[in-house]
C-alpha positions in Angstrom: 4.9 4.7 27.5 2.0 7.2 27.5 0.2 7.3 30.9 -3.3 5.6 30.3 -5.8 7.0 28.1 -8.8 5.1 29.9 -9.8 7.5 32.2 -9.3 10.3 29.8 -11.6 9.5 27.0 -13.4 6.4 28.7 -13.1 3.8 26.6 -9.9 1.1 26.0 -7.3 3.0 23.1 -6.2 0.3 20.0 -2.9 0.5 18.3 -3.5 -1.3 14.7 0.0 -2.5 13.2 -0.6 -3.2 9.6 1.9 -3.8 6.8 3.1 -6.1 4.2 4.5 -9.7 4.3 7.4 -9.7 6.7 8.2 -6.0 7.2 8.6 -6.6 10.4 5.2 -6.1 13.0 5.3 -8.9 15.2 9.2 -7.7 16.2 7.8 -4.1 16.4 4.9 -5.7 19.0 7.6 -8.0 20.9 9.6 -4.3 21.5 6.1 -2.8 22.6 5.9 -5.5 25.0 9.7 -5.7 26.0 9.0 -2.2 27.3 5.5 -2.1 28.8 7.3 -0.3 31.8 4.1 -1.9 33.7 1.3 -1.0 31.8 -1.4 -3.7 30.9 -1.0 -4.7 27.7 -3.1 -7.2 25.5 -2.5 -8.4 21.9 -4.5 -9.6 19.0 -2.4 -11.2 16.4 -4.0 -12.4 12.8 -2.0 -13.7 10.6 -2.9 -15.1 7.2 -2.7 -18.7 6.9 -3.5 -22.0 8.9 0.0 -22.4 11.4 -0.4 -19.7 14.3 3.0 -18.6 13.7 3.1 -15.6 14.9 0.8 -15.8 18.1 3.2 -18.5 19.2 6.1 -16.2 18.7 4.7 -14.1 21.2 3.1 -16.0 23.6 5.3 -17.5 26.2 8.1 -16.1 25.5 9.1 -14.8 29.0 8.2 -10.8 28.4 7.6 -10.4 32.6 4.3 -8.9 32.9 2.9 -10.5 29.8 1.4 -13.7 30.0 -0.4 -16.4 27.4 -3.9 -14.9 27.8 -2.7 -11.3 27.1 -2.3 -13.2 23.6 -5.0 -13.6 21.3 -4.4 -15.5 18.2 -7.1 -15.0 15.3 -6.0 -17.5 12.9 -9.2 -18.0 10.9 -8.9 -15.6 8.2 -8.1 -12.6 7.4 -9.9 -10.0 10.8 -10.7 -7.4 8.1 -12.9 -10.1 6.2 -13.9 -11.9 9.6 -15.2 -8.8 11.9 -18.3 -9.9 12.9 -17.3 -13.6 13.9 -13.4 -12.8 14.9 -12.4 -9.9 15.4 -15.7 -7.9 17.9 -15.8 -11.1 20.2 -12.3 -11.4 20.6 -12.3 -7.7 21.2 -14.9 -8.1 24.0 -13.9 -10.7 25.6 -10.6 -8.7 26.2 -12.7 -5.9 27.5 -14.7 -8.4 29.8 -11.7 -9.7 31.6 -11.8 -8.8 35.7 -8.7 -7.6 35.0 -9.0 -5.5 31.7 -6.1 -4.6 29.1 -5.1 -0.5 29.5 -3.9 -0.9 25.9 -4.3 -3.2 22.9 -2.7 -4.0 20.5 -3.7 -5.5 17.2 -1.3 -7.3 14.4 -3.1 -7.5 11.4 -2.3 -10.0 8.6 -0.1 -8.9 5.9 -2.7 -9.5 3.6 -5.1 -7.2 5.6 -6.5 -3.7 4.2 -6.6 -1.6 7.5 -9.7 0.8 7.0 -12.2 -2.3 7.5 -11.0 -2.8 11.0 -11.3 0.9 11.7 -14.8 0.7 10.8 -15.4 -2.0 12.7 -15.0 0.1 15.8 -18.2 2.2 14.9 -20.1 -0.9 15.4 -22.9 -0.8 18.0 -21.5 -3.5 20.6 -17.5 -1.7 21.0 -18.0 1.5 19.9 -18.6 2.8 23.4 -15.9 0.7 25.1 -12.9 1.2 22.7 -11.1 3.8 19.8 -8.6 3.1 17.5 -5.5 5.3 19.4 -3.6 5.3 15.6 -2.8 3.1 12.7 0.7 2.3 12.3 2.2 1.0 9.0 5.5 -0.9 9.0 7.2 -0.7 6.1 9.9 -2.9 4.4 12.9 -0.4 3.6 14.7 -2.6 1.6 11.9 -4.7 -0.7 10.5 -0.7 -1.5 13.7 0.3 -2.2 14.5 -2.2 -4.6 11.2 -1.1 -6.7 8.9 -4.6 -5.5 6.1 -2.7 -4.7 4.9 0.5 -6.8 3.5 3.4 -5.0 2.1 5.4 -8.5 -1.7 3.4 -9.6 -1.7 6.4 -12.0 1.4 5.4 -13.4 0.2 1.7 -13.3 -3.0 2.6 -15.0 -1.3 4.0 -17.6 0.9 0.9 -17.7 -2.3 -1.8 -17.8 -4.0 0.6 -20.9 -1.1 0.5 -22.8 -0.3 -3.6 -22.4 -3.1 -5.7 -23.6 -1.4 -8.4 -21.5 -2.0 -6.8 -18.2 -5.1 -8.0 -17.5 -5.8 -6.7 -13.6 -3.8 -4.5 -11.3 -1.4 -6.3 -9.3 -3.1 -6.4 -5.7 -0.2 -6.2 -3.7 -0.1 -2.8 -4.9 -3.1 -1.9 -3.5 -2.7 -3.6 0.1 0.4 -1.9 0.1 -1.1 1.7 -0.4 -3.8 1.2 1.5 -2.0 0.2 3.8 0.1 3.8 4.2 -2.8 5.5 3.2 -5.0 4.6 6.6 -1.8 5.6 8.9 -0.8 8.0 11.4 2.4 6.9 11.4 4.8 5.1 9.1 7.8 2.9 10.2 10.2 2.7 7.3 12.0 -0.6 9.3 15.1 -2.7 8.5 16.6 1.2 7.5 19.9 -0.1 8.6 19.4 -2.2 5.0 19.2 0.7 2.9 21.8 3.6 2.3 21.1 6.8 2.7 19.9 7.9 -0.4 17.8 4.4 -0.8 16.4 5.8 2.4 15.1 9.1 1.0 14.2 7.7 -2.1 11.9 5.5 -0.4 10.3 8.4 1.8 9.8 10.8 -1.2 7.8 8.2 -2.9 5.7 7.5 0.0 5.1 10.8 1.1 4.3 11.3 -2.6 1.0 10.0 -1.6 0.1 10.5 1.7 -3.2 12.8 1.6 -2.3 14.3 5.1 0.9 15.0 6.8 2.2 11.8 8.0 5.0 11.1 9.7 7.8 8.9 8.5 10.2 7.1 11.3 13.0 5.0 9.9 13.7 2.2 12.3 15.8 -1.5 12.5 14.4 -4.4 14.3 11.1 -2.6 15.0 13.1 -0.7 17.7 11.3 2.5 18.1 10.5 4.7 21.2 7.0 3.1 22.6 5.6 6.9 22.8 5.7 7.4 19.6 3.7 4.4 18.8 0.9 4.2 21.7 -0.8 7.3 22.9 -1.5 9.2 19.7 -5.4 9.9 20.8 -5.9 9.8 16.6 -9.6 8.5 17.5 -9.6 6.6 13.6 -12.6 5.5 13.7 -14.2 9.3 13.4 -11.6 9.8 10.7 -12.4 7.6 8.2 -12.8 10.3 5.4 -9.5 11.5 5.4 -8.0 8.1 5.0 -8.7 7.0 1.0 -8.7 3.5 0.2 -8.9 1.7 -3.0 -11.6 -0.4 -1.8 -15.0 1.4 -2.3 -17.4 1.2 1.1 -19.3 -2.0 1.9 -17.0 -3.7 -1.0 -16.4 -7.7 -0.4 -12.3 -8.3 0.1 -11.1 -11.8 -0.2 -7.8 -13.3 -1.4 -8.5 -15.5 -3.8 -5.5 -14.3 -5.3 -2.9 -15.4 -2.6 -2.5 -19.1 -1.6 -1.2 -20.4 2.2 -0.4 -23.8 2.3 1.9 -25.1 5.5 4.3 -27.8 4.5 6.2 -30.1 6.9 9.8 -29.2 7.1 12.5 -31.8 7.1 14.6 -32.9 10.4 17.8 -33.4 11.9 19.5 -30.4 9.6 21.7 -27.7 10.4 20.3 -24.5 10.8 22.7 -23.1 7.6 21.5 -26.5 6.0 17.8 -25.8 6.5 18.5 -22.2 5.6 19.8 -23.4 2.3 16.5 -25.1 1.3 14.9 -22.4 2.4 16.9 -19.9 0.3 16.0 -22.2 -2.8 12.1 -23.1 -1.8 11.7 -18.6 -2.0 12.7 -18.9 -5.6 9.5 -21.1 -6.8 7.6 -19.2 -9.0 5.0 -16.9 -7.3 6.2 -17.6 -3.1 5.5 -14.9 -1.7 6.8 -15.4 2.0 8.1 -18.3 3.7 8.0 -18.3 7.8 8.1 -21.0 10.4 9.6 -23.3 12.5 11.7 -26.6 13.5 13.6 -28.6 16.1 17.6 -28.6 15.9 19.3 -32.0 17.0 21.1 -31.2 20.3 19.4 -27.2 20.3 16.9 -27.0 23.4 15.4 -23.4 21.6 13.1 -23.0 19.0 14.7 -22.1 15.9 12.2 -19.7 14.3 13.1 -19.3 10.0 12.0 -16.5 7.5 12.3 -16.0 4.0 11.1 -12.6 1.8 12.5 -12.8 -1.6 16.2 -12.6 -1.3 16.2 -12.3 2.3 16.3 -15.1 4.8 16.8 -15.7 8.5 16.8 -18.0 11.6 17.3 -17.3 15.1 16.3 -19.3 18.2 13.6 -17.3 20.1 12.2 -19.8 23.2 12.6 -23.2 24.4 10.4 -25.7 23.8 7.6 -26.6 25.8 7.1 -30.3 27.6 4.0 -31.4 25.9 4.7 -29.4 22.3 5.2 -31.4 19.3 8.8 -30.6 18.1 7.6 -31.2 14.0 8.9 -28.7 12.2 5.9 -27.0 9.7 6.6 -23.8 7.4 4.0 -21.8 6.3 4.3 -20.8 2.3 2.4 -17.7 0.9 2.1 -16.9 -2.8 0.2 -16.2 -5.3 -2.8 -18.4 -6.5 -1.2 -21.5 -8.3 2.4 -20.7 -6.9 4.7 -23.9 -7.5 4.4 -26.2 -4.5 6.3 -29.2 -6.0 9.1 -27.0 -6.6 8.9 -25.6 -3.2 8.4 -29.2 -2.0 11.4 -30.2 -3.8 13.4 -27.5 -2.5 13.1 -28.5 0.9 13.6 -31.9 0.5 17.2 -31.2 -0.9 16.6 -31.8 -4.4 
């Protein structure tokens, strides 16, 4: 990694890692950590939704200079909607440690538009102690590629004034975009999904709208070299007029339009078994993302599960703790009103 920028510009350098539901940030920040190559790194994870999933894939999980406090979970909403009573105090206390982070790095929510948190480091009680060091979006390859997300709102303005039906543009769209358009650099990730010419595709119709020149870094596993992610000295947070969003300034952002509900997840199965239920729980109308995690009968490890649409996985990532309570809980993210029973059902094996 980049030799420290503390002394340089006198204040702690932020890496935000934004993107969409399961494209792939939490791997990128476990690589970022794999390969510290000793500097002092702290994390702020926020992820959308009541089980701390992802805090608790990072924490403890034996990265050697990384311990449980250098993770900081914010699992109260979403920290672009929660600045003032998340996302500043967690910040300072970070900076307030004896032993202060040289970097930090903060996982948004997939749900999360980034230009609120850059904002947030003009405010009065950080603004002298920290900058935003770049904005890094992680995109899906493969969902983009198959056409889930659309990268055109003139095309889908066009689409909603010509259908009477469409009442409202699809939000998702907008995260999305907003998401690229607040970058320095975009991660088109799980490339080694996607053929060549899905690949290009995908990068034309990005770049299509990027206001500035951005560039675009295909990656797999979030496996990217660590300088091209920390040490970009962007300085966001005094470039906020070159980074467009579709949310006006000082507009409210909610999600009422996305439901999180964690459901119990059955014991005692196989890990192809569970994956099974899984497979059929993604295919209830309006689930979004599944993620989470269970015990295996005889396994020691974790087994950590993970559905997007048609894609699903399960691996093992850390043994359990003593005193940790081995139920097994999946988080479920949809759309408002997505089918629970049928989710419910799925996993239950009927």
């Amino acid at each position: 990694m980049n030799a420290p920028q503390t002394a340089v510009l006198g204040k702690t350098p932020c890496t935000i890692i934004t993107g969409f539901l399961g494209a792939g940030k939490t791997t990128l920040v476990r690589h970022l950590l794999e390969n510290a190559q000793g500097k002092k790194l702290a994390v702020l994870v926020n992820e959308f939704g009541d089980l701390g999933f992802d805090g608790s894939f990072l924490a403890g999980c034996g990265i050697e200079g990384c311990s449980e406090d250098d993770v900081v979970e914010l699992p109260n909403g979403c920290i672009c909607c929660t600045v003032a009573d998340d996302f500043v105090p967690a910040l300072e206390k970070l900076l307030n440690r004896p032993n202060p982070p040289e970097h930090i790095l903060i996982e948004t929510s997939g749900l999360a538009l980034p230009k609120p948190l850059v904002q947030a480091f003009n405010w009065p009680a950080i603004r002298a102690r920290v900058t935003v060091d770049g904005v890094i979006a992680v995109v899906d390859g493969p969902a983009v590629a198959e056409g889930q997300f659309a990268d055109d709102p003139d095309a889908l303005a066009a689409q909603k004034a010509a259908d009477a039906s469409v009442e409202h543009d699809n939000p998702l769209e907008e995260v999305f975009e907003d998401q690229i358009l607040c970058a320095d650099l975009i991660l088109l990730n799980k490339s080694d999904l996607v053929d060549e010419a899905g690949r290009a595709r995908v990068k034309a119709e990005i770049a299509e709208h990027l206001p500035k020149a951005i560039k675009i870094v295909e990656t797999a596993h979030g496996k990217v070299e660590p300088a091209l992610i920390v040490g970009l000295g962007a300085a966001a947070e005094a470039d906020l007029a070159a980074r467009p969003s579709h949310h006006g300034e000082g507009e409210d952002h909610d999600h009422d339009d996305f439901d999180s509900i964690a459901v119990p997840l059955p014991a005692g199965l196989s890990p192809e078994e569970l994956s099974a239920r899984i497979a059929k729980a993604a295919e209830a109308e309006g689930v979004l993302r599944l993620k989470g995690f269970t015990a295996v009968p005889g396994k020691p490890m974790r087994l950590v599960v993970q559905g997007v649409g048609r894609r699903l996985s399960h691996h093992f990532d850390r043994p359990w703790s003593a005193n940790e309570s081995r139920d097994g809980r999946l988080t479920v993210i949809g759309l408002k009103g997505f089918d629970l029973k049928a989710v419910e059902a799925a996993l239950s094996g009927v």
